[in-house]
Z-matrix of the N, CA and C atoms (Angstrom, degrees):
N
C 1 1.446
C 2 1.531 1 108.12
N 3 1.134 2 114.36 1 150.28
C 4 1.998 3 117.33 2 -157.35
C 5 1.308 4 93.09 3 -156.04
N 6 1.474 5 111.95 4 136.05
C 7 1.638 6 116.53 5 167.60
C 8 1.477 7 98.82 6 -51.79
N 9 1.713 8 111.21 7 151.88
C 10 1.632 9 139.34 8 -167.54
C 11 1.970 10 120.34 9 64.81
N 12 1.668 11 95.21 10 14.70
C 13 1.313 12 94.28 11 176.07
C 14 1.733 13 109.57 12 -93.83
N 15 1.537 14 114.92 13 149.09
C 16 1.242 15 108.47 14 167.12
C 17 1.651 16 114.08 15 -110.73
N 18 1.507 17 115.42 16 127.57
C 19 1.082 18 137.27 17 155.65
C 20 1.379 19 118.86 18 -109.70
N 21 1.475 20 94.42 19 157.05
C 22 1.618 21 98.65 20 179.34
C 23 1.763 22 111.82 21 -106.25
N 24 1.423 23 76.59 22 144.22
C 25 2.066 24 92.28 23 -171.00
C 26 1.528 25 120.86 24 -108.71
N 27 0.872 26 146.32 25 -171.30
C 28 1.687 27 162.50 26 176.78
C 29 1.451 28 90.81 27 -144.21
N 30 1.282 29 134.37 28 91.42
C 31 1.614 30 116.25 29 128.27
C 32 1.228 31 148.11 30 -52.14
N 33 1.237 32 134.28 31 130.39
C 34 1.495 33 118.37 32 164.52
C 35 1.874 34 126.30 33 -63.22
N 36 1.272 35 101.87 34 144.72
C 37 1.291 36 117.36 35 -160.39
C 38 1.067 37 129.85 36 81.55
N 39 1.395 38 125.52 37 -136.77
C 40 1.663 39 141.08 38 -168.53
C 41 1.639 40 103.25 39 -72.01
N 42 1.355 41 97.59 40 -35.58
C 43 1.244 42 92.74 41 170.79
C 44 1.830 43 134.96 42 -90.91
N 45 1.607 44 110.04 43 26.03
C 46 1.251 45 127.94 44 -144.98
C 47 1.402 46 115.57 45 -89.02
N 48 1.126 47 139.06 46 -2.31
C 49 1.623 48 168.55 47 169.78
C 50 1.469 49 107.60 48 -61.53
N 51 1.476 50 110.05 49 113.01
C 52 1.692 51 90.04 50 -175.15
C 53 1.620 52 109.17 51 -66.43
N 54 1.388 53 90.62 52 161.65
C 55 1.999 54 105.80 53 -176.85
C 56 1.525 55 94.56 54 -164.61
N 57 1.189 56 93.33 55 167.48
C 58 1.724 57 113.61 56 173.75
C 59 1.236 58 102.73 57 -59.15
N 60 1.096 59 123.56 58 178.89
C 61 1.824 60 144.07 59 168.99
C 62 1.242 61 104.35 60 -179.48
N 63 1.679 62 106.19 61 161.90
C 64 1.551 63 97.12 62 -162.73
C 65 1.458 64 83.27 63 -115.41
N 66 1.219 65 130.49 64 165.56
C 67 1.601 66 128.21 65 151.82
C 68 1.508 67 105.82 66 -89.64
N 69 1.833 68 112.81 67 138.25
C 70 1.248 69 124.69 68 -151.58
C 71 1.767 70 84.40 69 -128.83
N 72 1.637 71 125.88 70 -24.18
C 73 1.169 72 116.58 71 -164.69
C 74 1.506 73 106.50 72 -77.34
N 75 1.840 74 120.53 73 159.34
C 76 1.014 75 111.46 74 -157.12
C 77 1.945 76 92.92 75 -103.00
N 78 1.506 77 90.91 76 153.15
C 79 1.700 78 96.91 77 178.51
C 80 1.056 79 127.23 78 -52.09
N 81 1.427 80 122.13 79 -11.07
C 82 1.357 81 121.68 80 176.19
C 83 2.138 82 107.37 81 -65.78
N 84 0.785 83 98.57 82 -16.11
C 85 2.155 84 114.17 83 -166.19
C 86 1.449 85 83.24 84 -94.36
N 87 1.714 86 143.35 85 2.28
C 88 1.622 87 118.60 86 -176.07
C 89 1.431 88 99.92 87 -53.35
N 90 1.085 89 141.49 88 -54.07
C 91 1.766 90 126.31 89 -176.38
C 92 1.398 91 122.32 90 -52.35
N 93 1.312 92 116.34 91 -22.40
C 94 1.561 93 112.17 92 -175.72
C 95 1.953 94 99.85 93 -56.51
N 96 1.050 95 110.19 94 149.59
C 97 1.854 96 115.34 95 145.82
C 98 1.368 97 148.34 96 -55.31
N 99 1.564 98 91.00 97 -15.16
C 100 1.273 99 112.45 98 173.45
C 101 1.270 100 120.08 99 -128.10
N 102 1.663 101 131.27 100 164.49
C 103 1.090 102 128.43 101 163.51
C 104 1.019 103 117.98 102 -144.22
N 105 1.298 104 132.66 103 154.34
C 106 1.985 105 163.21 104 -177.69
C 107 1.048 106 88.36 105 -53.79
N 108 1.650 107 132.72 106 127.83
C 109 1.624 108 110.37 107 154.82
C 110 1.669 109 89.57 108 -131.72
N 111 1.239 110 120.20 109 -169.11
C 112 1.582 111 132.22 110 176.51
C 113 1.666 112 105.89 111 -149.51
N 114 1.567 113 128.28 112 82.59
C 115 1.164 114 139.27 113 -166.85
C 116 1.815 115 107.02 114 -45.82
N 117 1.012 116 99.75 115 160.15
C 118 1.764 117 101.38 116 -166.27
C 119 1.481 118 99.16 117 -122.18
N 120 1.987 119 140.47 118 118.42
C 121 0.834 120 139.02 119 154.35
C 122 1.680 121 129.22 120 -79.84
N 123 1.147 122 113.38 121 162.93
C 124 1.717 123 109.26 122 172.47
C 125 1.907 124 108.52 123 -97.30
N 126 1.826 125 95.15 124 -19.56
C 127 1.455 126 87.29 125 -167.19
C 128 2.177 127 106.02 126 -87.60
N 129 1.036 128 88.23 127 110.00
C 130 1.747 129 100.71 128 -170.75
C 131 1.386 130 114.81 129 -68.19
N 132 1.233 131 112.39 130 147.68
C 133 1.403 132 121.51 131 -171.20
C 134 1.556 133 108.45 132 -138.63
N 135 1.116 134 133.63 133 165.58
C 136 1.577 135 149.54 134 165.51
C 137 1.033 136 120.51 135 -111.25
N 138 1.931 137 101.60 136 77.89
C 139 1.404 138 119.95 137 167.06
C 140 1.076 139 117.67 138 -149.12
N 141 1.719 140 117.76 139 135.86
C 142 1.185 141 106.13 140 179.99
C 143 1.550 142 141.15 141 -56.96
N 144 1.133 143 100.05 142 -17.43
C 145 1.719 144 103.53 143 -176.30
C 146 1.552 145 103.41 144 -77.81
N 147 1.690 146 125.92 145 5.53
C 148 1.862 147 124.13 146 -163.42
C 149 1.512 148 63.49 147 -108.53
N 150 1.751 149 104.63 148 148.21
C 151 1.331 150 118.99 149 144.67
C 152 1.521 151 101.09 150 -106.51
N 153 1.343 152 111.59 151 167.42
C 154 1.298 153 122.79 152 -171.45
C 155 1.267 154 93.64 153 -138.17
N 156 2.082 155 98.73 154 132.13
C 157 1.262 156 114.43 155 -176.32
C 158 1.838 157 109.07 156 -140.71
N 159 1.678 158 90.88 157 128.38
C 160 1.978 159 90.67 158 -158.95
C 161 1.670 160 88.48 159 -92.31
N 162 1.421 161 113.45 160 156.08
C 163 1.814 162 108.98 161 -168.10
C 164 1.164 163 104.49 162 -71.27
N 165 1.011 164 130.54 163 172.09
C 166 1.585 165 128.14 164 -172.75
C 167 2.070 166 103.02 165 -162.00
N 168 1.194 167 156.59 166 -153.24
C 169 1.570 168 139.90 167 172.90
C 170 1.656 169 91.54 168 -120.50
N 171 1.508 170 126.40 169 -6.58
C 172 1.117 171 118.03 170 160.76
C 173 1.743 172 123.70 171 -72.73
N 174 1.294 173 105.09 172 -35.54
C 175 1.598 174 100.36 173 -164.22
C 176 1.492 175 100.30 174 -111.66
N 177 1.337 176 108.54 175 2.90
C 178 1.608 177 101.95 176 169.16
C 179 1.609 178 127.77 177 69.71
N 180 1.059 179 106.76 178 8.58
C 181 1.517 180 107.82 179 171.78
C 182 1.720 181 116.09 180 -78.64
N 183 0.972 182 86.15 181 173.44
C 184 1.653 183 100.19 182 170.86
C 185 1.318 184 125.53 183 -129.58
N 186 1.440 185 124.17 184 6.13
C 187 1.600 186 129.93 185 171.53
C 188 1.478 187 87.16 186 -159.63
N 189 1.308 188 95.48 187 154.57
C 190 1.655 189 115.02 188 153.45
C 191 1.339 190 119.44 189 -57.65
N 192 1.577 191 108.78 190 109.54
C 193 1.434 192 116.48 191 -160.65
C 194 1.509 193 107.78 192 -118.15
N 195 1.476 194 126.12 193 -178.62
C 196 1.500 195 117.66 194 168.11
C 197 1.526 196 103.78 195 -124.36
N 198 1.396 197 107.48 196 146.41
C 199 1.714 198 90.25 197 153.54
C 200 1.150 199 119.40 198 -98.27
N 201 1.704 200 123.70 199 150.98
C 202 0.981 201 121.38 200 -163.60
C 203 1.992 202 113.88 201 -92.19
N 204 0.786 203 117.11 202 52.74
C 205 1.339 204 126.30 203 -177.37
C 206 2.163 205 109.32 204 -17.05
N 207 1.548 206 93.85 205 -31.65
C 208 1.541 207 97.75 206 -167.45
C 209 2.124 208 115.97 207 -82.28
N 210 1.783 209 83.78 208 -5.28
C 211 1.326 210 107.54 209 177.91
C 212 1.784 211 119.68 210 -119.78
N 213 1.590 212 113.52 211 63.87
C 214 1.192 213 129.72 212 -172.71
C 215 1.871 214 85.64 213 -77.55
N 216 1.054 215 109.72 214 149.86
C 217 1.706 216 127.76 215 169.35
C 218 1.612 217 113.96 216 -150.06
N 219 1.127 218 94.81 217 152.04
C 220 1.935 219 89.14 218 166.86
C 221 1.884 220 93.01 219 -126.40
N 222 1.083 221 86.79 220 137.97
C 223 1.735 222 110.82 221 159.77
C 224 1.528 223 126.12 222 -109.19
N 225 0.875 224 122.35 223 172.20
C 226 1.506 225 129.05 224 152.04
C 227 1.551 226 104.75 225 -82.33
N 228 1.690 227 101.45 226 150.85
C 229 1.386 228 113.15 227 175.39
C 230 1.009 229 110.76 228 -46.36
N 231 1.040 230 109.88 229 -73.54
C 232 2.019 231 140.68 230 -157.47
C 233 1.738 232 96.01 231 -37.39
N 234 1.817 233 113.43 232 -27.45
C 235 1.721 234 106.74 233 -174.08
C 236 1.592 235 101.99 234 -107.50
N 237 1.314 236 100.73 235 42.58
C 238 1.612 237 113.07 236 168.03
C 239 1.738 238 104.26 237 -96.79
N 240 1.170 239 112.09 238 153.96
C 241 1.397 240 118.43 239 151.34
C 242 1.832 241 109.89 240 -91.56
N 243 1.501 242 106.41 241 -168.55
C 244 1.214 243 119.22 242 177.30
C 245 1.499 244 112.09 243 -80.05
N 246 1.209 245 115.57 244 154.67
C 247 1.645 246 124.42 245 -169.56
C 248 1.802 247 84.18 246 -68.71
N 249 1.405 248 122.62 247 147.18
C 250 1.359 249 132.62 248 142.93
C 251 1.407 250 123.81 249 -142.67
N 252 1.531 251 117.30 250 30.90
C 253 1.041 252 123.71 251 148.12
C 254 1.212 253 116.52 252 166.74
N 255 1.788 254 135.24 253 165.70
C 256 1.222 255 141.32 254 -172.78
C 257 1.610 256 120.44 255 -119.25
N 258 1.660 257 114.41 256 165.80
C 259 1.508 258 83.69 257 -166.53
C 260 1.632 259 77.80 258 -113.53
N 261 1.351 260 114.26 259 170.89
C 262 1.524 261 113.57 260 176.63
C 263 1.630 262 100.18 261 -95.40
N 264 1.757 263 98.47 262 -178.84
C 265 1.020 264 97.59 263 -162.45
C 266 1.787 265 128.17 264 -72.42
N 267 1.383 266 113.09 265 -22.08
C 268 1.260 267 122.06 266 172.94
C 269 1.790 268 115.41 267 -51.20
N 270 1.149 269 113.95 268 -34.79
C 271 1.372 270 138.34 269 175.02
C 272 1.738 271 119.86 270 -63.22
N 273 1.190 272 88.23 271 -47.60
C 274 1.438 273 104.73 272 176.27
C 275 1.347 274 129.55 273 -71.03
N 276 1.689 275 123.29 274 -29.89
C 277 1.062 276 167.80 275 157.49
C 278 1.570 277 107.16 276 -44.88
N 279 1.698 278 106.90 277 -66.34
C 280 1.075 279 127.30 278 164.22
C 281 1.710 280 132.51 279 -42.79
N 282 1.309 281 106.00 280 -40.12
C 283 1.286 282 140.41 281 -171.34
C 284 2.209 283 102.82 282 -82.99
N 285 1.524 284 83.14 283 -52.30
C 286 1.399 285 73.79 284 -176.59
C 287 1.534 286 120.02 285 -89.21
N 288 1.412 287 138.90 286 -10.89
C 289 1.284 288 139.47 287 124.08
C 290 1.325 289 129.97 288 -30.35
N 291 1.862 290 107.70 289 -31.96
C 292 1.895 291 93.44 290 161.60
C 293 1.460 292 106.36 291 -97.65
N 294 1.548 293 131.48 292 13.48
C 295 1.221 294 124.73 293 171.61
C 296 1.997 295 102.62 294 -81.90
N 297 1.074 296 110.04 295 -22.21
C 298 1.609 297 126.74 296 -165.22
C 299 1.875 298 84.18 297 -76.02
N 300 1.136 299 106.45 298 -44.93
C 301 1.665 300 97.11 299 -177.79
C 302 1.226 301 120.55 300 -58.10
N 303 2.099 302 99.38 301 -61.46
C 304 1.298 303 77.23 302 -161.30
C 305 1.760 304 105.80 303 -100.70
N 306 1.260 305 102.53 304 37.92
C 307 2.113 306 95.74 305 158.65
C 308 1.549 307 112.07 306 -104.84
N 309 1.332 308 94.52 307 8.98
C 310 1.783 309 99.63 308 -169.00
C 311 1.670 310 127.84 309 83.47
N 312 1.311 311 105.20 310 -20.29
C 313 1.623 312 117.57 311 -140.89
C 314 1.664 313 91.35 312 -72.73
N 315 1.660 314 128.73 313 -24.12
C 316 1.521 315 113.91 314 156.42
C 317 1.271 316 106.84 315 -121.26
């Protein structure tokens, strides 16, 4: 598993329904047990911190989805699914400019 991959997760709580999530943590952490993810919705919104991603046979979706940048989580591995797709790099780019928002850090 490698930051810009999408697997599918079970969160706890409101957000507890499996869905995609992307992994956001960087490869240097592959030994940790856990990983950073940012869960991915289909229901779209108009905000900057959602990136919006249309399916493509690289990133494996099936609708035009968002990631939710405002919903960073860490899990344990083990409540990962299998990788079924990656986002390229324009996406990723994208993603981490709304991470700059919403941690404050620009």
């Amino acid at each position: 598993m490698q930051r810009g991959d999408l697997v599918v997760v079970s969160l706890p709580g409101a957000y507890g329904k499996p869905r995609p999530a992307l992994v956001i943590q960087s490869n240097l952490l592959a030994e940790l047990n856990s990983v950073i993810i940012c869960p991915v919705t289909s229901e779209l919104r108009n905000a900057a911190f959602r990136v919006t991603i249309d399916p493509d046979a690289s990133n494996g979706l099936q609708v035009r989805s968002q990631v939710m940048v405002d919903k960073i989580s860490t899990l344990p591995r083990a409540r990962t699914g299998p990788i079924f797709g990656h986002l390229d790099h324009e996406a990723i780019r994208a993603i981490e400019r709304a991470l700059l928002v919403v941690t404050g850090i620009a």
